[in-house]
LOLUMMAR-543717 format. One line per 5 residues: number of its first residue (from 1); their letters; for each residue x, y, z of C-alpha. Coordinates in steps of 0.25 Angstrom, whole numbers, plus 5000, padded with zeros to 4 digits. Layout:
N
NUM> A> X,Y,Z  ...
//
This chain:
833
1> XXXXX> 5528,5025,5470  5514,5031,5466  5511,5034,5452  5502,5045,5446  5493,5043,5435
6> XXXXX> 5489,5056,5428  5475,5054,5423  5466,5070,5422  5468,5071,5410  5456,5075,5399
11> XXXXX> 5461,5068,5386  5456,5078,5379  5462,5074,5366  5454,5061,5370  5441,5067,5368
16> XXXXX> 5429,5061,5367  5435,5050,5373  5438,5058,5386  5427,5067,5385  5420,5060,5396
21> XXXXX> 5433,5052,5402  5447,5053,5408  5457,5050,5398  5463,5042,5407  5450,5032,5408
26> XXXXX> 5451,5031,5392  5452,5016,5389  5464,5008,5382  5461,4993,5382  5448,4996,5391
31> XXXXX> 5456,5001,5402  5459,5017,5403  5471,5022,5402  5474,5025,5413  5470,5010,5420
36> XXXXX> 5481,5005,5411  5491,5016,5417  5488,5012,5431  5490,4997,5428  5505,5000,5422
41> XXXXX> 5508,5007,5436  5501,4997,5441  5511,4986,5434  5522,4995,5439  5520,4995,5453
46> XXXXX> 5513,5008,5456  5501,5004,5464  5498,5018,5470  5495,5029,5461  5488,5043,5461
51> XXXXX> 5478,5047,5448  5478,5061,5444  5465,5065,5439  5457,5077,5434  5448,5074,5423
56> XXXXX> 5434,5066,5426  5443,5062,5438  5431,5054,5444  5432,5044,5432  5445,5041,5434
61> XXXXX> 5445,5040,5451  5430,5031,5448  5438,5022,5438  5450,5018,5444  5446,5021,5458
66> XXXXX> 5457,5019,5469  5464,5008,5460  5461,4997,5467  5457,4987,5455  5470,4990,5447
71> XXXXX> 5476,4985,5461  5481,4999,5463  5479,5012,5474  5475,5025,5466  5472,5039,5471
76> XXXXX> 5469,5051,5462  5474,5066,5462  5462,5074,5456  5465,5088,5450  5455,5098,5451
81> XXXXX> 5462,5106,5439  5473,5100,5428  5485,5098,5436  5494,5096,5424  5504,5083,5424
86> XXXXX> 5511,5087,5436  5501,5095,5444  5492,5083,5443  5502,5075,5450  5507,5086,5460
91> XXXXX> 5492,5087,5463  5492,5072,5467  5506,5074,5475  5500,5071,5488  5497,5056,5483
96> XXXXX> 5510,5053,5479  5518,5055,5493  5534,5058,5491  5538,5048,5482  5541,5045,5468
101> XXXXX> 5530,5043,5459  5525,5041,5445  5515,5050,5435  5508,5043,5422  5497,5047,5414
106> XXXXX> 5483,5041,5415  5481,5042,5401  5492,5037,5393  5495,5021,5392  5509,5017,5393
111> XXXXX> 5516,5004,5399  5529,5012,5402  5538,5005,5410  5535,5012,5423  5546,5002,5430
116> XXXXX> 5557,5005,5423  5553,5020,5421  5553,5022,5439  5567,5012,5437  5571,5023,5428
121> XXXXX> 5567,5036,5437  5574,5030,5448  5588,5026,5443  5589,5041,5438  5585,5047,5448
126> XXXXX> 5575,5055,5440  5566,5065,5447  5555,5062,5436  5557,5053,5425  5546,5054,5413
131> XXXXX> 5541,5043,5406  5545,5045,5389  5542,5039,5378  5545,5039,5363  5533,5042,5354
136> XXXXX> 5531,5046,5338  5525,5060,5340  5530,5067,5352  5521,5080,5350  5512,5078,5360
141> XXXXX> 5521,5075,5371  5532,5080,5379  5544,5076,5372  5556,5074,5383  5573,5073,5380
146> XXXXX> 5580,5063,5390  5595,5061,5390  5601,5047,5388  5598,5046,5404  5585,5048,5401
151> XXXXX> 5587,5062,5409  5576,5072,5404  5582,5083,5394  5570,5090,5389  5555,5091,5388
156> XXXXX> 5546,5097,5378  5531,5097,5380  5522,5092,5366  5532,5097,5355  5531,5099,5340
161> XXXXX> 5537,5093,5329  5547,5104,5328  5551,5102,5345  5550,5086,5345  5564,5083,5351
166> XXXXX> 5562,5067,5354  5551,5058,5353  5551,5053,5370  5540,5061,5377  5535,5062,5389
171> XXXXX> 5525,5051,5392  5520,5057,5405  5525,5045,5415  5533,5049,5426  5541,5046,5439
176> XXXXX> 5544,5056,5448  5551,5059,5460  5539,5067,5470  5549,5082,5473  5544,5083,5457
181> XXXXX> 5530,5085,5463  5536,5098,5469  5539,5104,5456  5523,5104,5453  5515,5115,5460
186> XXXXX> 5501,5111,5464  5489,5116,5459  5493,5120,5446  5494,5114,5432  5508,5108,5430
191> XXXXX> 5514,5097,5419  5525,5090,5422  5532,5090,5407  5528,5106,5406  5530,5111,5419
196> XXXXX> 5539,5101,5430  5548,5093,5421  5555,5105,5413  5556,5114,5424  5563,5102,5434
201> XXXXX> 5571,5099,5418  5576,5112,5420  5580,5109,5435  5588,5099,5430  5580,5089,5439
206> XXXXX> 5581,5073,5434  5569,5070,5423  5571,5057,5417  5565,5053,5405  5562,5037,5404
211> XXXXX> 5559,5033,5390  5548,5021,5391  5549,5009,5381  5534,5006,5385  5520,5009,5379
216> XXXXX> 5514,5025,5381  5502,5032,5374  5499,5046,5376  5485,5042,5375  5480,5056,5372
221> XXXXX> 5472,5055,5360  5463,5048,5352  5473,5042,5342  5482,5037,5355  5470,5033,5362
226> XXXXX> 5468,5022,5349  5482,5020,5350  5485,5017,5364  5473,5005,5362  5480,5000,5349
231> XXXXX> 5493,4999,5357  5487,4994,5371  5480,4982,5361  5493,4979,5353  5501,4976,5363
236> XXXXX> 5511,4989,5365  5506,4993,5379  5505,4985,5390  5494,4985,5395  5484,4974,5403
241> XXXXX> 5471,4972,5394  5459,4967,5402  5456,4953,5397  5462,4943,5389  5466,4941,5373
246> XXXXX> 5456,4933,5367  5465,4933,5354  5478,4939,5352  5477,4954,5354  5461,4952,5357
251> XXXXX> 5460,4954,5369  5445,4953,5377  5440,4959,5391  5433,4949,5400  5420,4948,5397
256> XXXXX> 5419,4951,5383  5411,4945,5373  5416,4942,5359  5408,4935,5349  5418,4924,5341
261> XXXXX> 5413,4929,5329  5418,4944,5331  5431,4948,5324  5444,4952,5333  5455,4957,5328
266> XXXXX> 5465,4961,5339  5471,4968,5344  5458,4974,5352  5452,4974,5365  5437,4970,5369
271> XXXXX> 5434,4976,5383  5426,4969,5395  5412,4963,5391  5412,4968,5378  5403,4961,5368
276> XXXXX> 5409,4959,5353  5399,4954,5345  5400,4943,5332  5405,4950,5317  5411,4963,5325
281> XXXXX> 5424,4965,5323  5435,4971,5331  5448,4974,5327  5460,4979,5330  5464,4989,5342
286> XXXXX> 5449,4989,5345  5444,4989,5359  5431,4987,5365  5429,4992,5380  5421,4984,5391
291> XXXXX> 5406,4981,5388  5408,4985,5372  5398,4979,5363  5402,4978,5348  5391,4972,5339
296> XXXXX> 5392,4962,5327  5398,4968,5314  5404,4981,5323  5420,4984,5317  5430,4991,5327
301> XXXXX> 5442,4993,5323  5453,5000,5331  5441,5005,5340  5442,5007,5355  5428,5006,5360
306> XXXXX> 5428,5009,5375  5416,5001,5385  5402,4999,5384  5402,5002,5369  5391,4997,5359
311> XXXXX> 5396,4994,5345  5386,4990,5335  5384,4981,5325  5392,4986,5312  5400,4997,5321
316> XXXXX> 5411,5000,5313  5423,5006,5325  5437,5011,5320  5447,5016,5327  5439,5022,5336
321> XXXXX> 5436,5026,5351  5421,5024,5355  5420,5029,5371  5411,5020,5380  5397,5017,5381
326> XXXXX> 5394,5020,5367  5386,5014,5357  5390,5012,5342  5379,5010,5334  5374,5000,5321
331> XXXXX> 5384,5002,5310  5391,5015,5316  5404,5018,5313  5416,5026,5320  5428,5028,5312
336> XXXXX> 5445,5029,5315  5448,5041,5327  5434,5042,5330  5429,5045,5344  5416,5041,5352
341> XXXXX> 5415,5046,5365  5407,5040,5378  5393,5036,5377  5391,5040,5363  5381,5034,5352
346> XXXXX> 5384,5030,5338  5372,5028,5330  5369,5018,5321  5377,5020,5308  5383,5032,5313
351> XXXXX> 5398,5036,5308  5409,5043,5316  5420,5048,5305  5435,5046,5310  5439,5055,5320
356> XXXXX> 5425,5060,5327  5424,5061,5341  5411,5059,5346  5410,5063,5363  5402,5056,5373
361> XXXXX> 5387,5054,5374  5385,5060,5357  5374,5050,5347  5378,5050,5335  5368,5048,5325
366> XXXXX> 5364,5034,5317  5369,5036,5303  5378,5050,5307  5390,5053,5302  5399,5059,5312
371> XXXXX> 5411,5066,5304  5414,5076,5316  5415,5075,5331  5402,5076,5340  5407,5083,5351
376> XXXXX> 5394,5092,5356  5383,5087,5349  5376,5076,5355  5374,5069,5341  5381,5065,5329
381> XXXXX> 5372,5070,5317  5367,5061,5307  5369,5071,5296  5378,5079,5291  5368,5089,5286
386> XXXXX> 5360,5098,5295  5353,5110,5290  5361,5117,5283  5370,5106,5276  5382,5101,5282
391> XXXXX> 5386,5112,5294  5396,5113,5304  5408,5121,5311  5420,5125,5302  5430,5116,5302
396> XXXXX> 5424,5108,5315  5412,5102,5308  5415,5106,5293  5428,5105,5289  5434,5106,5276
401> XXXXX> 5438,5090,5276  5422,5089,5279  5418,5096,5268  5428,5087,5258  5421,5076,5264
406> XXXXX> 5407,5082,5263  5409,5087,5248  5413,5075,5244  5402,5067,5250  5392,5075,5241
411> XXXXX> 5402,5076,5229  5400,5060,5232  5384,5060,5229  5387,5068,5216  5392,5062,5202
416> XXXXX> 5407,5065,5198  5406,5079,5190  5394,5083,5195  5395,5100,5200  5393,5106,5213
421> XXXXX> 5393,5119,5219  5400,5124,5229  5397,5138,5235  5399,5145,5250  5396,5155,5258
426> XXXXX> 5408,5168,5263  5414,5161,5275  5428,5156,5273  5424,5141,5279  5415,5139,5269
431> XXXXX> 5424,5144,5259  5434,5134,5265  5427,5122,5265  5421,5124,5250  5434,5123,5245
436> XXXXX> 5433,5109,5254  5421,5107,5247  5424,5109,5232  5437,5100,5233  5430,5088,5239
441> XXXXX> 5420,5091,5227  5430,5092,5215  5438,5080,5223  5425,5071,5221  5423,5074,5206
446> XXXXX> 5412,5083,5207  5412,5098,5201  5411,5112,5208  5405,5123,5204  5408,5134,5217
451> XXXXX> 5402,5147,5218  5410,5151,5230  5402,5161,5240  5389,5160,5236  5377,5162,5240
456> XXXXX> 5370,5149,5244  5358,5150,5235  5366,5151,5224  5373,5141,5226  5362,5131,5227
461> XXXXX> 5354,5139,5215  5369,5134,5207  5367,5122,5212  5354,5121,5205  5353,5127,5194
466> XXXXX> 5365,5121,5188  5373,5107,5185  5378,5107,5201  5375,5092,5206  5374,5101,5219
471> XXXXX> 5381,5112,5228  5386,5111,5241  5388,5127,5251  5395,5132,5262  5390,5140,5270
476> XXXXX> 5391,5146,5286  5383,5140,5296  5372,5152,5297  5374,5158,5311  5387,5150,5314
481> XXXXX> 5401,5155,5306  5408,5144,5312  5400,5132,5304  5399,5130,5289  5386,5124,5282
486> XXXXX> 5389,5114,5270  5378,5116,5260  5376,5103,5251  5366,5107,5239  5358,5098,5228
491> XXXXX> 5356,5101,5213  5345,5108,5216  5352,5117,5226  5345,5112,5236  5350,5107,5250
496> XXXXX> 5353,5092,5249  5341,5083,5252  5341,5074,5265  5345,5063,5257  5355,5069,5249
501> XXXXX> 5361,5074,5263  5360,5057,5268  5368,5054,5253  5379,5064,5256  5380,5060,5270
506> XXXXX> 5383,5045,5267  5394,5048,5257  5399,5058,5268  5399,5047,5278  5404,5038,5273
511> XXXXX> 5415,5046,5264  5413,5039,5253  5418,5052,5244  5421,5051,5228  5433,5055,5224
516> XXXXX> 5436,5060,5209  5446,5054,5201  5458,5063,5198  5451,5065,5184  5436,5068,5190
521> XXXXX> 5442,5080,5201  5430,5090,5197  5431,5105,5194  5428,5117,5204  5424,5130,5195
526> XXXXX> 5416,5142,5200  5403,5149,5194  5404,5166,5190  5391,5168,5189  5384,5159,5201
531> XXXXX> 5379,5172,5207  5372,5180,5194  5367,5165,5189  5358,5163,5203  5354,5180,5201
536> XXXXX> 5351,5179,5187  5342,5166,5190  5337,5171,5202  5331,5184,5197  5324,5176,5186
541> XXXXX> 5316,5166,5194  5311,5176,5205  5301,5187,5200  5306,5199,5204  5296,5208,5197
546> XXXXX> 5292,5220,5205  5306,5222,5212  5310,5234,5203  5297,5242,5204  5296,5240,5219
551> XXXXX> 5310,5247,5221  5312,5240,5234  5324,5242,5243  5329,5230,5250  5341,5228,5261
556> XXXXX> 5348,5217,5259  5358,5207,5270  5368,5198,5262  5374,5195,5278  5388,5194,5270
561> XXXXX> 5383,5181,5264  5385,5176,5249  5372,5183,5246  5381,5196,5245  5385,5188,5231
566> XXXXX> 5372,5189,5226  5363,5198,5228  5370,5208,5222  5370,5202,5208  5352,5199,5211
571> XXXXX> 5349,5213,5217  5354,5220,5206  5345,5214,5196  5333,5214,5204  5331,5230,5206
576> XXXXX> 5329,5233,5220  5336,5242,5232  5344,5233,5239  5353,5237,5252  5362,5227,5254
581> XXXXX> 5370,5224,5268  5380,5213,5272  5383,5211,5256  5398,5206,5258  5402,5192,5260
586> XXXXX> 5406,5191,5273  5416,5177,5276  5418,5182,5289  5406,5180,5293  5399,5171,5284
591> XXXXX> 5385,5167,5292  5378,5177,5303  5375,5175,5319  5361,5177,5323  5364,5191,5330
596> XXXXX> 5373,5196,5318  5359,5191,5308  5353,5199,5318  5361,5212,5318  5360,5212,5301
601> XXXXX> 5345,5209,5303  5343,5221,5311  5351,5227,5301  5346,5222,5289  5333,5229,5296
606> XXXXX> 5336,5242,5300  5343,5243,5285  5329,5239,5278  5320,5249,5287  5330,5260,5284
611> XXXXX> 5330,5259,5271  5315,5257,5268  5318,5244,5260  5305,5234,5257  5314,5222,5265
616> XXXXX> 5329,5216,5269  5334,5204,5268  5347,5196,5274  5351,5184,5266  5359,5174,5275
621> XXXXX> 5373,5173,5273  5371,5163,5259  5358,5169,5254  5349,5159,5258  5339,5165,5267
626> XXXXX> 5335,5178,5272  5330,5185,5281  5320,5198,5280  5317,5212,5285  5306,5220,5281
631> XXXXX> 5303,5233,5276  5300,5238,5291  5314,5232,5294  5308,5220,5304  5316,5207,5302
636> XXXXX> 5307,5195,5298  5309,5182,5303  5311,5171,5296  5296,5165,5297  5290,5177,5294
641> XXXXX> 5299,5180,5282  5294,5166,5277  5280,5170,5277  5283,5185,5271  5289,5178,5260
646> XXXXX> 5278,5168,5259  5267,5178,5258  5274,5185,5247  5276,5174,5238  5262,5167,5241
651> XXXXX> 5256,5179,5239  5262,5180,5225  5262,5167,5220  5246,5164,5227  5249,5149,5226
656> XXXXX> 5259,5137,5227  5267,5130,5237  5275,5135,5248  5286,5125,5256  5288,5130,5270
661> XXXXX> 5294,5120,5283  5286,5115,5292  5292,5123,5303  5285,5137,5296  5274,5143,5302
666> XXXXX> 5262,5139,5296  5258,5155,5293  5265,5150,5280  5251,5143,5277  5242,5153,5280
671> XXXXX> 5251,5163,5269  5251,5153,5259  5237,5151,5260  5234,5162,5259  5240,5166,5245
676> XXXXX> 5237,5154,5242  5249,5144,5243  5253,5132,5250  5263,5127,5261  5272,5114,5259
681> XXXXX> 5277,5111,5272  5291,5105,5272  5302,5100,5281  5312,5108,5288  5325,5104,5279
686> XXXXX> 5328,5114,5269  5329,5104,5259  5315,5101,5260  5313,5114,5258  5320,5116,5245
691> XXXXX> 5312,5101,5239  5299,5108,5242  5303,5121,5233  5307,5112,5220  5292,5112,5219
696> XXXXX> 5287,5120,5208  5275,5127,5214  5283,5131,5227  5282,5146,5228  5290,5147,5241
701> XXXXX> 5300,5141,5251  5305,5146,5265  5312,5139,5276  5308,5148,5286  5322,5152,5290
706> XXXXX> 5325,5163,5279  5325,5154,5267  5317,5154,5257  5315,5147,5243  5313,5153,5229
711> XXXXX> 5306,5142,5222  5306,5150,5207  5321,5151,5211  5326,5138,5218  5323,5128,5228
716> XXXXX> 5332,5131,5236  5333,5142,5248  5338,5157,5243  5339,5168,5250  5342,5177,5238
721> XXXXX> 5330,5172,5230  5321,5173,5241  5326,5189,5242  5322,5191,5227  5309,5184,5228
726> XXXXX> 5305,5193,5241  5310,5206,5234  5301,5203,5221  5289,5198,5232  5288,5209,5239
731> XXXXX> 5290,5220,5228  5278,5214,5221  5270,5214,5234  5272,5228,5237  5269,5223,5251
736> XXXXX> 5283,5223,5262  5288,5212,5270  5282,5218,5283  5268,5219,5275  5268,5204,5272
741> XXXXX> 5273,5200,5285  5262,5207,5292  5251,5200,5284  5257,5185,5287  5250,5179,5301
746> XXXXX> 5262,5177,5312  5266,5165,5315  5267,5159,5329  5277,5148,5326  5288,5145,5337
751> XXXXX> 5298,5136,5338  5306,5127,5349  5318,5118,5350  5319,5107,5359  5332,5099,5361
756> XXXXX> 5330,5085,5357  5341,5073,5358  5345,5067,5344  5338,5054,5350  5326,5060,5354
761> XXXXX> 5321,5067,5343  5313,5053,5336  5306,5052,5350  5303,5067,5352  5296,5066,5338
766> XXXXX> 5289,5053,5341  5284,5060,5355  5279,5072,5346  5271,5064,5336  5266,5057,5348
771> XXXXX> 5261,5068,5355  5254,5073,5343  5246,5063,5341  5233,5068,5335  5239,5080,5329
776> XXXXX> 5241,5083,5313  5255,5081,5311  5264,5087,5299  5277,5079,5298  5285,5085,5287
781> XXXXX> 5296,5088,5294  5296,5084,5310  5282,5085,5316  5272,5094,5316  5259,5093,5325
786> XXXXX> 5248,5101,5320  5238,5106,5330  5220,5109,5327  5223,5122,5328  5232,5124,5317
791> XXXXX> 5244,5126,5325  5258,5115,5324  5268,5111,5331  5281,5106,5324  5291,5096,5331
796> XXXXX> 5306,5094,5322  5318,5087,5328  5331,5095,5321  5339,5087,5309  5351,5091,5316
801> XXXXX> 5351,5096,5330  5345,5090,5345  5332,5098,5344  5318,5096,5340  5312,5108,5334
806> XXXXX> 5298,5113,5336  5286,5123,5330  5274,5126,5334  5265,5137,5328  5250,5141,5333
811> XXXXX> 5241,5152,5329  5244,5157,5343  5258,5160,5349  5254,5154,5364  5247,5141,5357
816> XXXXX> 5259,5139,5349  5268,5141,5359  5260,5132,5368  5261,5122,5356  5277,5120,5356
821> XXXXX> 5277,5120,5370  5270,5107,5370  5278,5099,5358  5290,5105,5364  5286,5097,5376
826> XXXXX> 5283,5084,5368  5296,5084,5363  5304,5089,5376  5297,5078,5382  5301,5069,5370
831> XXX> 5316,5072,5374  5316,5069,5388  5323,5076,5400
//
């Protein structure tokens, strides 16, 4: 009598761990399942036996090979296609010859009495009989009713609560007679519980039901998979662990080393030649595979680490599944469900929260806390915060149960009664996830002062100018309606500094959150007057002189944003022609793709040279930045724009400071030289930005991307403010924004990104700095090499993604291009083939 072991299937409920393997060669006890399956028909007589497979076929067939080393014959059936139960069989129908014959799954560890289950089949003459078995939740099986002879009455295929008729399922063993074989047609998906069985049922044919007393573990998820090894080490399955019991329930492989000074607490497992060090400590249901090194001070607890791990000292492991051939750093820690795939690296300090999955070949960073699963991206990040706060899809990456945790980490840095405001953009997730917000704030004793949709600069000139501790905005990811931005602001208004960023991230990490005592739960209350408190201060810091008697017409953009709330209340007091377009809030579609910022563009131009008006402008969807058209109705880019505006206000002021990025063309010198101002170079983060314009004598402030600074108005970047500072500029110039754009030199500045691995980018910029030895070098912010001629060169690796930025800028456009061809090479070489 032959048997049939089932083993294509993917496990894909068993991902990461099956990303790269067969379920079937998953490990329990350091022997796959389905070695463990073969040995029981091995203890029951079954010697020859064919293996279905499907797949990563090849990892199977090279593992087990033709058998011989379990003392048995195998030969494998391969499907080109998923066969289903029965159509995998029928497609290995030619190895079984006409006899009886038995089916298992490779993937689920049982002890099942196969003996007495073929005793069984005979004396009823059964046609098949199905192994059954009694288990808690029957949902995800197919439950089956058998008479008191054990004859099959009934079948009914994963069930719901409301259909659940018994508790006996279907374990997927069987013994059948070989005519059932004709019942399968070849070629074709077919399941023998969904197709063959209720169709022979209805025939009348003789199904038996042989309801086992032994051990079986549907061992299709994570939780089972921890399961199955907890009861393989207690005792409740038989099965044959591979060495011998050092203590009782300790049992050690051949070959492993244990320091005496090491803590065991059994039941656990150490695999073949694995290395457990003095002062680590293993505890219960914990198993090491072959070749596993665990350092001194390293804590597992429940965790199944599978072969040629690296644990090291101070690893904190529990209950947890790490796949083979990784390494676990200094001090990290992986937390209850979590799941490390093959090959992987967990970096010194590193935290994986409960429940993350990380799949094979990722790096997560030292000291990164990783609260989501790293499925695509080849690293973990270190920080939660990239360039626009905390940013992610809608609930995948930013969940409500994320913002909860996130509020309460920075209601954490705060004192108890303190205030915050909260504010948000038209889209519904933002709305959805403030409410999150405010609840986590008022749960940790700190007050809330919301102004609902609001424009962005209003919230942060709120968050300044009165007794908020700080403000925290959502927002829509610009360009992408399906991720939200979470917007954390200091008392000034500003976005958080780096190290108030790293303070928030360690409370977040390791979610130490204050709660308020029933007496200290804080109040939520809304402002009436948010909007005509910024318009009234805002007309009286910017000079708006001259705006009346120049009667100019202007067309203005709001792009359905919360600028639509208002501009209105300013444009009314400041006495000027205004056509206004895309006025409405718009929560349908609360941010804008490149081609649709395109269209209204075009739009916003056609409307301003139609209607003879002096410039238009388009807010962003929150009024922070804008982008400009002028009276000719030519759009103008964001670098030109910063230089029109420049010229305007040095020309006014005819001295002072002016804070610009490294990465602006340095045109922006020649302008303020020439009226007579200077230049403060400063790093690419915005919030190094907004430190430079606290400065008193700072006249200006632009980050080269449509945002701009009102230093007599804030510190912080606003759109709106920028708009009534332009309006006033250019109606005391009497000069348009074509007529100041044609007297500023062009710029011949490009720009290129070069992919660079997370581990590469120290040595690319060791390799630059190398390479420009002997050139002036600027390093506020990455490196800049400057050459005789005036001409520079700026190499930056991105905060948050695997690129490595550069700039080059010449007074020729072929000089300059020959100049980023040639760091582009110094750093391409840097990252290797």
């Amino acid at each position: 009598m032959k048997a049939v072991v089932m083993a294509g299937g993917e496990g894909t409920r068993l991902r990461p761990m099956t990303a790269n393997q067969p379920k079937p060669l998953l490990p329990v006890v350091n022997r796959p399942i389905m070695e463990h399956v073969l040995r029981l028909l091995k203890r029951h007589g079954f010697t020859e036996t064919v293996v279905t497979v499907q797949f990563l076929a090849a990892l199977v067939r090279n593992y087990f090979g033709d058998g011989d080393e379990l003392g048995m014959s195998l030969h494998y059936a391969t499907e080109e296609v998923p066969l289903g139960t029965a159509g995998s069989v029928k497609n290995a129908a030619d190895k079984l010859r006409d006899e009886r014959f038995l089916v298992i799954s490779g993937d689920a560890l049982t002890d099942i009495d196969l003996t007495d289950m073929i005793r069984f089949h005979e004396e009823n003459g059964a046609l098949v009989t199905i192994g059954l078995k009694r288990v808690p939740n029957p949902l995800e099986f197919g439950i089956i009713i058998v008479d008191d002879q054990g004859r099959v009455q009934r079948f009914l295929e994963k069930p719901t609560w409301g259909q659940v008729f018994s508790d006996t399922v279907n374990t997927g063993v069987y013994i059948m007679e070989p005519e059932v074989l004709d019942e399968v047609a070849p070629g074709v998906a077919v399941d023998w519980s969904g197709d063959v069985f209720p169709k022979l049922l209805e025939r009348g044919a003789p199904l038996y039901g042989y309801v086992a007393s032994g051990y079986w573990e549907d061992v299709g998820t994570h939780e089972s998979y921890l399961k199955a090894q907890a009861d393989a080490l207690s005792g409740r399955v038989r099965l044959d662990p591979d060495g011998f019991e050092l203590s009782p329930g300790v049992w050690v492989a051949e070959g492993a080393s244990v320091d005496p000074e090491a803590v065991l607490k059994g039941p656990l497992y150490i695999g073949g030649y694995a290395k457990v060090e003095a002062g680590a400590e293993l505890r219960e249901y914990t198993v090491l595979g072959d070749n596993v090194v665990v350092k001194e001070g390293a804590f597992l607890h429940r965790a199944v680490v599978h072969d040629n791990v690296y644990i090291g000292p101070s690893a904190n492991l529990r209950g947890c599944v790490v796949g083979k051939n990784t390494d676990i750093m200094t001090g990290a820690r992986i937390e209850e469900n979590a799941i490390v795939g093959d090959e992987c690296v967990i970096e010194a300090e590193a935290y994986v929260s409960s429940g993350v999955k990380i799949y094979p070949f990722k790096t997560i960073e030292a000291g990164a806390v990783v609260n989501t699963s790293v499925i695509w991206e080849s690293r973990g990040q270190r920080s939660l915060f990239g360039p626009r706060g905390v940013s992610g899809l809608v609930n995948v990456e930013i969940t409500p149960e994320l913002c909860v945790r996130l509020a309460s980490a920075y209601a954490t840095t705060l004192k108890k009664g303190e205030s915050v405001i909260t504010s948000r953009d038209s889209s519904r997730a933002a709305r959805a996830f403030k409410r999150a917000v405010i609840s986590a704030l008022n749960a940790s004793a700190v007050n809330v002062l919301d102004l609902e949709a609001a424009a962005l600069p209003v919230a942060r000139f709120h968050t300044a100018n009165g007794t908020a501790s700080g403000g925290i905005a959502l927002r829509t990811t610009p360009g992408d309606p399906q991720s939200v931005d979470i917007v954390f602001m200091d008392h000034n208004g500003a976005d958080l500094s780096q190290g108030a960023q790293r303070k928030l991230e360690r409370v977040f990490s390791r979610q130490e959150f204050r709660r308020a005592f029933p007496g200290e739960i804080a109040e939520l209350s809304f402002s009436a007057r948010a909007v005509e408190d910024y318009a009234r201060e805002l007309l009286r810091c910017i000079d708006m002189s001259g705006v009346r008697d120049a009667e100019m017409k202007v067309v203005i953009d709001c792009a359905g944003g919360t600028s639509s709330l208002v501009l209105p209340t300013l444009l009314g007091r400041v006495g000027v022609d205004v056509l206004t377009v895309n006025n409405r809030l718009d929560d349908a579609s609360p941010t804008e793709t490149l081609a649709e910022r395109r269209r209204d563009l075009q739009r916003l131009a056609e409307l301003v040279a139609s209607s003879r008006a002096a410039f238009g402008v388009r807010f962003d969807t929150v009024g922070e930045r804008i982008s400009l058209v002028d009276e000719m109705g030519q759009f103008i880019s964001e670098e030109r724009a910063l230089l029109v505006v420049l010229d305007l206000v040095a020309a006014e002021r005819r001295g002072g400071r002016v804070a610009l990025p490294v990465t602006t063309t340095r045109v922006a010198e020649q302008v303020c030289r020439f009226h007579g101002a200077q230049v403060q170079w400063t790093p690419t983060a915005l919030d190094a930005l907004t430190s430079a314009a606290t400065d008193p004598d700072l006249i200006f402030a632009a980050d080269g991307r449509g945002g701009f600074i009102v230093p007599e108005f804030a510190a912080t970047v606003d759109g709106m403010a920028s708009f009534l500072r332009l309006l006033g500029l250019v109606a005391r110039t009497r000069l348009s924004l074509s007529q100041i754009d044609a007297r500023i030199p062009r710029a011949k500045l490009l720009k290129r990104t070069v992919p660079t691995p997370w581990a590469a980018k120290g040595a690319v910029m060791r390799s630059v700095v190398e390479a420009a030895d002997g050139y002036r070098l600027d390093t506020t912010d990455g490196v800049r090499v400057v050459e005789e001629d005036g001409g520079w060169a700026l190499i930056l690796p991105d905060p948050a993604e695997a690129v490595t930025h550069l700039w080059a800028e010449a007074d020729d456009l072929d000089v300059a291009q020959a100049l980023l061809e040639r760091w582009a090479r110094v750093v391409e070489q840097a990252v290797g083939p």
